[in-house]
mmCIF file of the N, C-alpha and C atoms, coordinates in Angstrom:
data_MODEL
# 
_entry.id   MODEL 
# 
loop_
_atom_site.group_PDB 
_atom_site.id 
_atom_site.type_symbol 
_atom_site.label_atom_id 
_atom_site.label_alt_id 
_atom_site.label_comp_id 
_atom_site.label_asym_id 
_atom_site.label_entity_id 
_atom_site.label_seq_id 
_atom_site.pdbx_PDB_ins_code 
_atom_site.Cartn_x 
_atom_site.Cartn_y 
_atom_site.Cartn_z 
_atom_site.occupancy 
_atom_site.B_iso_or_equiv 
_atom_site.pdbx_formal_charge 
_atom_site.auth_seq_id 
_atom_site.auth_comp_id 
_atom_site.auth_asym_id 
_atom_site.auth_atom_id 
_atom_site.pdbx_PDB_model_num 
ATOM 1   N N  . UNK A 1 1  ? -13.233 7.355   0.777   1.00 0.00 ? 1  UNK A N  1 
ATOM 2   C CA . UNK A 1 1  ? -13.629 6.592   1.926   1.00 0.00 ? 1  UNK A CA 1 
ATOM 3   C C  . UNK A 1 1  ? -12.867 7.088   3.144   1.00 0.00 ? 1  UNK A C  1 
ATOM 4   N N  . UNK A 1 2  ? -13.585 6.526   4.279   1.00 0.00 ? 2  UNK A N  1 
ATOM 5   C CA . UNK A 1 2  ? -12.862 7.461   5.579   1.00 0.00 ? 2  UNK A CA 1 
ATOM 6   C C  . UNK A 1 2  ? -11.386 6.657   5.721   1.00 0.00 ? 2  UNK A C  1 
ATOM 7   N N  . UNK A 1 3  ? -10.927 6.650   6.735   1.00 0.00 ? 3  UNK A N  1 
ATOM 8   C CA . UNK A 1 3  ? -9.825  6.370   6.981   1.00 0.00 ? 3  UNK A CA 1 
ATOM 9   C C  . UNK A 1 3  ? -10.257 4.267   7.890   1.00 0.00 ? 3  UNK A C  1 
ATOM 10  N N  . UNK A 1 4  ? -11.120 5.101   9.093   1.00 0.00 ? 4  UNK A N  1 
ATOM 11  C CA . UNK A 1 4  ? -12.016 3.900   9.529   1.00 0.00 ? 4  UNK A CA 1 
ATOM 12  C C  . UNK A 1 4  ? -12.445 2.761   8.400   1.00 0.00 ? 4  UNK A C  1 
ATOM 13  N N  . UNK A 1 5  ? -12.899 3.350   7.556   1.00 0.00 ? 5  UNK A N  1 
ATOM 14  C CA . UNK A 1 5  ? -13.763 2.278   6.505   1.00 0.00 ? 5  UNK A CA 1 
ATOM 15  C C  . UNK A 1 5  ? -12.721 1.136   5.754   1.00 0.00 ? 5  UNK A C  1 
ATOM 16  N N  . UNK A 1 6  ? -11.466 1.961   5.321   1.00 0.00 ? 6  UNK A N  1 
ATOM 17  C CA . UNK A 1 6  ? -10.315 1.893   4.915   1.00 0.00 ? 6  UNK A CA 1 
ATOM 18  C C  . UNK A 1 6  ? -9.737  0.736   5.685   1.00 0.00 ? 6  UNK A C  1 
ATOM 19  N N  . UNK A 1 7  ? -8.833  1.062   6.928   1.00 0.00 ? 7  UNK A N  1 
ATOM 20  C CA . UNK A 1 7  ? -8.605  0.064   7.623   1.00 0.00 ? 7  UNK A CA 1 
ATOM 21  C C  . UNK A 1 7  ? -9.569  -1.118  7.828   1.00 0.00 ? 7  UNK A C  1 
ATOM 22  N N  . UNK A 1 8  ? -10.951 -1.135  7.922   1.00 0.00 ? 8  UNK A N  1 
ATOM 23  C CA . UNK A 1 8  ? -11.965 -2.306  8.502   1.00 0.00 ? 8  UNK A CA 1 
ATOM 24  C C  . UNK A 1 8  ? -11.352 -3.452  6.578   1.00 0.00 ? 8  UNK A C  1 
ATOM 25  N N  . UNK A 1 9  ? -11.771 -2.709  4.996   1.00 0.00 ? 9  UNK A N  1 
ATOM 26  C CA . UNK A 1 9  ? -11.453 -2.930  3.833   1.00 0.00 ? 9  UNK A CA 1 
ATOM 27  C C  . UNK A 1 9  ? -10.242 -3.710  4.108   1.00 0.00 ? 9  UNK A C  1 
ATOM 28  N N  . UNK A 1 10 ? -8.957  -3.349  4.694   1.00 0.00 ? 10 UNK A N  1 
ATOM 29  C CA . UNK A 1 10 ? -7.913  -3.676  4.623   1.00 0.00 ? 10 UNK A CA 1 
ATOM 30  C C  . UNK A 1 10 ? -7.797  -4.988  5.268   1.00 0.00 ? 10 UNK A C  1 
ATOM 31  N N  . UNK A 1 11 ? -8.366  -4.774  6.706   1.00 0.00 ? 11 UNK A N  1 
ATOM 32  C CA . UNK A 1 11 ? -8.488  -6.102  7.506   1.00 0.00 ? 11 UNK A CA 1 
ATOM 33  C C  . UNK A 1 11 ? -9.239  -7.064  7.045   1.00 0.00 ? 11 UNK A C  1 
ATOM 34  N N  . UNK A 1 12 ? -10.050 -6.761  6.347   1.00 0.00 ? 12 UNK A N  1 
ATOM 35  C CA . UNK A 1 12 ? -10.648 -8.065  5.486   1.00 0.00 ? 12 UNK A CA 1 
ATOM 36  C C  . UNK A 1 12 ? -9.721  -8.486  4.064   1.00 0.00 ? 12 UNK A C  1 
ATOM 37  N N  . UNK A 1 13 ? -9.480  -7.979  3.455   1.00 0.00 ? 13 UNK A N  1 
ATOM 38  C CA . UNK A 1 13 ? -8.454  -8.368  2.599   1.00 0.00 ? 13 UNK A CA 1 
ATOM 39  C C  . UNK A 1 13 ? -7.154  -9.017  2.715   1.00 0.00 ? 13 UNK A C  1 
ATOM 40  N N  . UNK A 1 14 ? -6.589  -8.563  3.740   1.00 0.00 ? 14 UNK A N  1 
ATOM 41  C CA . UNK A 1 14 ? -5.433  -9.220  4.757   1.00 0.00 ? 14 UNK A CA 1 
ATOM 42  C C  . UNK A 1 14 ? -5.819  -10.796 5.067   1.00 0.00 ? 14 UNK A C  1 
ATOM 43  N N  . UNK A 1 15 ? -7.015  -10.544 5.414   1.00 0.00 ? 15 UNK A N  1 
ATOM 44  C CA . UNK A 1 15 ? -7.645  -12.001 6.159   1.00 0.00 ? 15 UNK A CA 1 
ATOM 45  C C  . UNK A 1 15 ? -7.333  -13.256 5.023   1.00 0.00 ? 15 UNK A C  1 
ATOM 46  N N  . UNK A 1 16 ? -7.892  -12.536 3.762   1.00 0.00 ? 16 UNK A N  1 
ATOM 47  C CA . UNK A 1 16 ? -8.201  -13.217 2.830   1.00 0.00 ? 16 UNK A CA 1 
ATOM 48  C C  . UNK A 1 16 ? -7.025  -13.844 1.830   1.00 0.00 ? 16 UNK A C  1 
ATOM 49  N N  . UNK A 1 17 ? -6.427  -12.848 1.553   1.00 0.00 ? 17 UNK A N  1 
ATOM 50  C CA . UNK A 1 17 ? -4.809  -12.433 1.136   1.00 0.00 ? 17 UNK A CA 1 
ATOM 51  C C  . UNK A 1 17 ? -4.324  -13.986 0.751   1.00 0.00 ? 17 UNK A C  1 
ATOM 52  N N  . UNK A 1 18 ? -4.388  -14.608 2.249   1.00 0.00 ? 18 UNK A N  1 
ATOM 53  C CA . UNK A 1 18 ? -3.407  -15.979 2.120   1.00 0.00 ? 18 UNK A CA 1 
ATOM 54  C C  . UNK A 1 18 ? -2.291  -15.840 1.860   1.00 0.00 ? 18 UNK A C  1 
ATOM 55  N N  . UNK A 1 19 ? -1.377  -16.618 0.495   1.00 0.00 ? 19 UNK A N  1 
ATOM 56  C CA . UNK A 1 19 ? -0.082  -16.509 0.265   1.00 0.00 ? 19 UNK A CA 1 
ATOM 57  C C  . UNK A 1 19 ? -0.067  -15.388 -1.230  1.00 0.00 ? 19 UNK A C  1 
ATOM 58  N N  . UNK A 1 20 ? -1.109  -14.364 -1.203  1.00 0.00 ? 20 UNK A N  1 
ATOM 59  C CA . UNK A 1 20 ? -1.022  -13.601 -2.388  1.00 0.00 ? 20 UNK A CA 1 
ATOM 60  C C  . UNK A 1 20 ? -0.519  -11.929 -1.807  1.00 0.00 ? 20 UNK A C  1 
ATOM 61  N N  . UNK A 1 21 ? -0.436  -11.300 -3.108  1.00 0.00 ? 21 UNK A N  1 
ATOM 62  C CA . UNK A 1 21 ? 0.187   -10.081 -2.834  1.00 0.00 ? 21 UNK A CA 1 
ATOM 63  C C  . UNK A 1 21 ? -1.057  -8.919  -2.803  1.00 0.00 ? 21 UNK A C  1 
ATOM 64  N N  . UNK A 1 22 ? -0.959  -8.165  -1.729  1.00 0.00 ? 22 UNK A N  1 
ATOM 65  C CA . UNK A 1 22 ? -2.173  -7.055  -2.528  1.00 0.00 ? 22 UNK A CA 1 
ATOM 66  C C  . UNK A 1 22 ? -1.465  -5.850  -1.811  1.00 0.00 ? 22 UNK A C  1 
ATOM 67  N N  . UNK A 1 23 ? -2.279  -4.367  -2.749  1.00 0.00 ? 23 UNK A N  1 
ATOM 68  C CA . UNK A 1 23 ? -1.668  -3.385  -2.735  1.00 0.00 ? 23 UNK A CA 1 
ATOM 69  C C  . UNK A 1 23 ? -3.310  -2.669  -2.435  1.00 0.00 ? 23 UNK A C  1 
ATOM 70  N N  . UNK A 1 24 ? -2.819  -1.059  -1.854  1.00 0.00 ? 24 UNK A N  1 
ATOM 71  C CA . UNK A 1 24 ? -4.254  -0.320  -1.215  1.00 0.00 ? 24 UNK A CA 1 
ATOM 72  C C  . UNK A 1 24 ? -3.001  0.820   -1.314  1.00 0.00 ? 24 UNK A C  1 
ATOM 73  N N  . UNK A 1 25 ? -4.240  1.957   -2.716  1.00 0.00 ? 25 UNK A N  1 
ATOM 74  C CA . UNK A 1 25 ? -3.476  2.980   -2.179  1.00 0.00 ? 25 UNK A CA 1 
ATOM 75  C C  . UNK A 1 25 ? -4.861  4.303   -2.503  1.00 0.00 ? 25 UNK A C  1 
ATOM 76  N N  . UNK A 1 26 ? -3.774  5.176   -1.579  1.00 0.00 ? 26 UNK A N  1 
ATOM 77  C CA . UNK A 1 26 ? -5.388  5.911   -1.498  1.00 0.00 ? 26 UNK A CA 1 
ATOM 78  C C  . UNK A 1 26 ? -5.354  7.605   -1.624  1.00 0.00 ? 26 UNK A C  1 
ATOM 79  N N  . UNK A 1 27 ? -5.928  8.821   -1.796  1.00 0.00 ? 27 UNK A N  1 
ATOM 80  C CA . UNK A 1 27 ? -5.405  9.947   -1.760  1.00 0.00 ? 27 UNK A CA 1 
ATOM 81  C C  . UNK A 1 27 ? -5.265  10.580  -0.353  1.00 0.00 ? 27 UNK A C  1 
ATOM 82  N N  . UNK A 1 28 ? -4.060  11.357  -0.595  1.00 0.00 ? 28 UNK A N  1 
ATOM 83  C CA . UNK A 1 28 ? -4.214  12.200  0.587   1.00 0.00 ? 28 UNK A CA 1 
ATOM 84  C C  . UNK A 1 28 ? -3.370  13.830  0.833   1.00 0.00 ? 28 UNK A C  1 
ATOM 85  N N  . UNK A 1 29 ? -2.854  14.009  1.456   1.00 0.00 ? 29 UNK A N  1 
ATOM 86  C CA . UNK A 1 29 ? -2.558  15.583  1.234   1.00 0.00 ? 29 UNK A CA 1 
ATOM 87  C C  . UNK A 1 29 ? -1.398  15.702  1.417   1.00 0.00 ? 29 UNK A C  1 
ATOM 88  N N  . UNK A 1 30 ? -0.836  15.212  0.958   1.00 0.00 ? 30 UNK A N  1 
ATOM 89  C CA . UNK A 1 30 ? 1.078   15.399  1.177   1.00 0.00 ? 30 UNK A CA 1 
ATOM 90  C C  . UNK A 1 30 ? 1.747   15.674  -0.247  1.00 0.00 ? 30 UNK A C  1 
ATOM 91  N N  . UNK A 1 31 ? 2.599   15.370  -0.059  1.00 0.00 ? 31 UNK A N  1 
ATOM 92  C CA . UNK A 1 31 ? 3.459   16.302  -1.310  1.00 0.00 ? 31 UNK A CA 1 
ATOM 93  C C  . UNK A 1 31 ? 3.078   14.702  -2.689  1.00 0.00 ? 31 UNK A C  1 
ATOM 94  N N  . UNK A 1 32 ? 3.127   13.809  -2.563  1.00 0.00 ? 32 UNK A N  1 
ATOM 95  C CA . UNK A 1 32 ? 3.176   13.127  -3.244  1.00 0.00 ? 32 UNK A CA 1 
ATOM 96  C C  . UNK A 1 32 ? 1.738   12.907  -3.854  1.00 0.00 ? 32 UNK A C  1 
ATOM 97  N N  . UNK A 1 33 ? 0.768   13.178  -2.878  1.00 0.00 ? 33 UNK A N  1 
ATOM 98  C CA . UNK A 1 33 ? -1.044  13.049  -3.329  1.00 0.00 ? 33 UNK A CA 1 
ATOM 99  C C  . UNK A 1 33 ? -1.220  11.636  -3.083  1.00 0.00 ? 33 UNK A C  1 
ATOM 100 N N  . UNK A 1 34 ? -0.802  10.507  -2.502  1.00 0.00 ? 34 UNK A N  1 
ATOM 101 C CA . UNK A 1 34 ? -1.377  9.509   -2.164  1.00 0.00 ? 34 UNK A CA 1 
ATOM 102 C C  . UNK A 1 34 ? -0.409  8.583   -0.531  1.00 0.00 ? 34 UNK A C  1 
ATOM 103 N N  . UNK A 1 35 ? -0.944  7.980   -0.507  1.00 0.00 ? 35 UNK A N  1 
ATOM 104 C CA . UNK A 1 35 ? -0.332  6.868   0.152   1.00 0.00 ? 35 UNK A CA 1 
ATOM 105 C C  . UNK A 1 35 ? -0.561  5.750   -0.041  1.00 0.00 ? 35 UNK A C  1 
ATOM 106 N N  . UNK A 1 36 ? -0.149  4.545   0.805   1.00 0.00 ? 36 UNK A N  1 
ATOM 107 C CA . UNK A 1 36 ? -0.157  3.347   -0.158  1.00 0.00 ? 36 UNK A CA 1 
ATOM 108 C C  . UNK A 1 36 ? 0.264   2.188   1.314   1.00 0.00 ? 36 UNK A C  1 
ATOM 109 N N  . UNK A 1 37 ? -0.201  0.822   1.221   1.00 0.00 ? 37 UNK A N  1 
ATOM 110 C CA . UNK A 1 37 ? 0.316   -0.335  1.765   1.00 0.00 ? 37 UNK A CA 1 
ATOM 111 C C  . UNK A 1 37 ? 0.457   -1.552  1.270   1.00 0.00 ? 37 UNK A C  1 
ATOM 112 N N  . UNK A 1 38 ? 1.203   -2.107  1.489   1.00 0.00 ? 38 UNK A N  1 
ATOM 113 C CA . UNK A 1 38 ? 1.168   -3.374  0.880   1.00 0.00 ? 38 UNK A CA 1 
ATOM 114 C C  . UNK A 1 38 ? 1.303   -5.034  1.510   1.00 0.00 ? 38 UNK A C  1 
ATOM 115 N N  . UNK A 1 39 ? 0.834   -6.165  1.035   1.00 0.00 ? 39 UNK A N  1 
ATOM 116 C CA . UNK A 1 39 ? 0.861   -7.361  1.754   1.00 0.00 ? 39 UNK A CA 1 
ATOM 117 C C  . UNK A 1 39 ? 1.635   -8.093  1.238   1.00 0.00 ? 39 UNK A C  1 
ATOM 118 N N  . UNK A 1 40 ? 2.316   -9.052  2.335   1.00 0.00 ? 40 UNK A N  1 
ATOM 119 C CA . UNK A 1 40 ? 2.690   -10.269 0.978   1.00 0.00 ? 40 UNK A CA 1 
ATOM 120 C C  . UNK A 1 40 ? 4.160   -10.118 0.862   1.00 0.00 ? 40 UNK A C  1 
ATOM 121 N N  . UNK A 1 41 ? 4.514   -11.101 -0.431  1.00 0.00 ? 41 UNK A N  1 
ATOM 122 C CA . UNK A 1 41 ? 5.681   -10.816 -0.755  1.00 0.00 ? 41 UNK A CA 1 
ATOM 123 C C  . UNK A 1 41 ? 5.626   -10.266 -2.208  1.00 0.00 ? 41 UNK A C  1 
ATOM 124 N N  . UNK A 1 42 ? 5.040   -8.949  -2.301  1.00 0.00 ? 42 UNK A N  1 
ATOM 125 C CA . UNK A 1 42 ? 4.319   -8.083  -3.527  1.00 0.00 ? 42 UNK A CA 1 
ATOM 126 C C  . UNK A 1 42 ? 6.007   -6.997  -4.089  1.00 0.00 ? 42 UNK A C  1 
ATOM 127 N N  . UNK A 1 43 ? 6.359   -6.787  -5.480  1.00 0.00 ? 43 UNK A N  1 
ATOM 128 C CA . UNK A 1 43 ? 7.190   -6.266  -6.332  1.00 0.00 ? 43 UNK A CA 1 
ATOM 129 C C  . UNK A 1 43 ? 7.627   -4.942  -5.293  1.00 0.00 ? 43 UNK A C  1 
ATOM 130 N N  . UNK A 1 44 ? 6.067   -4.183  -5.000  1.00 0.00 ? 44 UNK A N  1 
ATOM 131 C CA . UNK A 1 44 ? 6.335   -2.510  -4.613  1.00 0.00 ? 44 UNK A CA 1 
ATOM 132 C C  . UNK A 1 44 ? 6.343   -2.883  -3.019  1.00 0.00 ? 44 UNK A C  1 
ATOM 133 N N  . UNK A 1 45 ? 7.573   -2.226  -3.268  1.00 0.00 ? 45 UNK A N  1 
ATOM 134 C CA . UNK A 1 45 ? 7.870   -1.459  -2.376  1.00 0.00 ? 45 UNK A CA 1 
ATOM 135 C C  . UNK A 1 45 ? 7.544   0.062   -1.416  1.00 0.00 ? 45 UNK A C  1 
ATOM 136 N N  . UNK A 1 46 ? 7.369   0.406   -0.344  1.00 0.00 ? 46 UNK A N  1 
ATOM 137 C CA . UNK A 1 46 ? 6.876   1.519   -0.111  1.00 0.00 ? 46 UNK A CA 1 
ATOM 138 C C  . UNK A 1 46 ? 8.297   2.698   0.311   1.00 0.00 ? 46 UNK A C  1 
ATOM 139 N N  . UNK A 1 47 ? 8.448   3.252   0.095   1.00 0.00 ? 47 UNK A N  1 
ATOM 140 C CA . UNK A 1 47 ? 9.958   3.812   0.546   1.00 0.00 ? 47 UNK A CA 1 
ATOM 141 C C  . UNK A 1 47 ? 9.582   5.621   0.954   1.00 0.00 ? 47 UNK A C  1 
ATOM 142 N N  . UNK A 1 48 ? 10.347  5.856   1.464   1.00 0.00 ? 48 UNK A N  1 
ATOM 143 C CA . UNK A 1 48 ? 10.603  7.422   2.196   1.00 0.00 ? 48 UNK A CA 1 
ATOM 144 C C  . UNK A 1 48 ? 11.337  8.237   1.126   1.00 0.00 ? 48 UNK A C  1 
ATOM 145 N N  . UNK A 1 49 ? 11.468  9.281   0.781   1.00 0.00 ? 49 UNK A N  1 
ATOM 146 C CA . UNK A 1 49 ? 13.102  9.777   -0.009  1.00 0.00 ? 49 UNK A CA 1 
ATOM 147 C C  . UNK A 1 49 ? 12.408  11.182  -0.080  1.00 0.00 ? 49 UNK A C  1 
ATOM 148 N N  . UNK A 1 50 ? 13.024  11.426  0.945   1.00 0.00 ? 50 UNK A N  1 
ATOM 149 C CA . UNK A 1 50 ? 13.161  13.011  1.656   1.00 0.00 ? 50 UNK A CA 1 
ATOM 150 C C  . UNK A 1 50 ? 11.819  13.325  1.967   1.00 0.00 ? 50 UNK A C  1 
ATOM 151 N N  . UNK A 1 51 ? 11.112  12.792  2.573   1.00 0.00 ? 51 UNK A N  1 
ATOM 152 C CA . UNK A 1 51 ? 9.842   13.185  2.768   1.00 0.00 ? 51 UNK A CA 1 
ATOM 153 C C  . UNK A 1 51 ? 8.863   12.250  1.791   1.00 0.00 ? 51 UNK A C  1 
ATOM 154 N N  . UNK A 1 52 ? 9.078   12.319  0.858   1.00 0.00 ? 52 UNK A N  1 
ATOM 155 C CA . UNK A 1 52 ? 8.166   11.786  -0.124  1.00 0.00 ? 52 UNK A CA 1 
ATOM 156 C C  . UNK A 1 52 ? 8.304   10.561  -0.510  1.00 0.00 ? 52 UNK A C  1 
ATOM 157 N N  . UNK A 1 53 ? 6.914   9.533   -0.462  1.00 0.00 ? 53 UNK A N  1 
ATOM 158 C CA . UNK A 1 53 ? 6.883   8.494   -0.570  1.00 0.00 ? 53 UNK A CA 1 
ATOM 159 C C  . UNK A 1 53 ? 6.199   7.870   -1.923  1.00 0.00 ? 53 UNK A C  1 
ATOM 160 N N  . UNK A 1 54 ? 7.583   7.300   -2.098  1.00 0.00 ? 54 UNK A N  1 
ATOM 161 C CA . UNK A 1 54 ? 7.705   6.550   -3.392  1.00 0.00 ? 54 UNK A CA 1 
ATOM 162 C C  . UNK A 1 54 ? 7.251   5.182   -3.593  1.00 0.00 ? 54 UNK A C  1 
ATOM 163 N N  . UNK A 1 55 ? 7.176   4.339   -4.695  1.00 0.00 ? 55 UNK A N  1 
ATOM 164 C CA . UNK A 1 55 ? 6.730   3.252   -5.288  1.00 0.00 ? 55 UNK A CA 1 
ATOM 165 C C  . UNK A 1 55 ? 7.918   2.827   -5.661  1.00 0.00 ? 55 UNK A C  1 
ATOM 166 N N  . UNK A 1 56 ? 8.810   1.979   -4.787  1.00 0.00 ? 56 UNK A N  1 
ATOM 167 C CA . UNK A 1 56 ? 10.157  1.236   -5.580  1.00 0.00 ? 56 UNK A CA 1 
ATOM 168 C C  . UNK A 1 56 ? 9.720   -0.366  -6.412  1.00 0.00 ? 56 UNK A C  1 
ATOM 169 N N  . UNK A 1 57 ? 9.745   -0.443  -7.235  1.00 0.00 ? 57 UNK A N  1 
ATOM 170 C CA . UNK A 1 57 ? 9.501   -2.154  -7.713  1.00 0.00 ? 57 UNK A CA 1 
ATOM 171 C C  . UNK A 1 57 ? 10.907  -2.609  -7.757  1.00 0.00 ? 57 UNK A C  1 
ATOM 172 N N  . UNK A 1 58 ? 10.187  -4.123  -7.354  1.00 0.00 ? 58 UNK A N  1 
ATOM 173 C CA . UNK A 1 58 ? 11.520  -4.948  -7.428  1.00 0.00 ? 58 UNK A CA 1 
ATOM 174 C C  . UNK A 1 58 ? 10.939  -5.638  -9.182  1.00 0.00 ? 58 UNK A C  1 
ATOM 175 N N  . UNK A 1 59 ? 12.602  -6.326  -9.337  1.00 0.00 ? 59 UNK A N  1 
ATOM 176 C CA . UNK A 1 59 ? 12.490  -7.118  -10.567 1.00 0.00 ? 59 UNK A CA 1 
ATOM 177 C C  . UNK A 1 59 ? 11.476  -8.492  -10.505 1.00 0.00 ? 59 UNK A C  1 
ATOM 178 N N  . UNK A 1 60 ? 11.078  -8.411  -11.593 1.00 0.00 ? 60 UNK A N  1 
ATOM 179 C CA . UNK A 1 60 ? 10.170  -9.719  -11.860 1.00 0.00 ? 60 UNK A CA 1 
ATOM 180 C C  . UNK A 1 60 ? 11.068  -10.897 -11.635 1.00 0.00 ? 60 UNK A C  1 
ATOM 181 N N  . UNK A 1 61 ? 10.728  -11.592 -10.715 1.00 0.00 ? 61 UNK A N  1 
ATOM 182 C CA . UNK A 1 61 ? 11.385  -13.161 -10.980 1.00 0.00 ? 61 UNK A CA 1 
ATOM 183 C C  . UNK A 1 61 ? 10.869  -14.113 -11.624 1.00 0.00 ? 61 UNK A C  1 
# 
């Protein structure tokens, strides 16, 4: 999907979201092969580490 289509997807999900967690991740051309966002107060984390962006989870409470 384009990037446009993507964001419009996102903004409706956001809308909807309320007090839940959601995650959107998608391919793309960097060293890692994807990217990723997240809502909420959701486990993953999005993090940097040296360029490349990682998936940190937090612990289950």
């Amino acid at each position: 999907m384009t990037r446009r289509i993507r964001e419009m997807i996102w903004e409706q999900i956001v809308g909807l979201a309320e007090d839940g967690n959601v995650a959107i991740a998608w391919a793309t051309n960097t060293e890692s092969g994807f990217d990723f966002q997240t809502y909420g107060n959701n486990r993953r984390i999005p993090i940097d580490e040296d360029g490349l962006r990682l998936v940190l989870f937090q612990p289950d409470t």
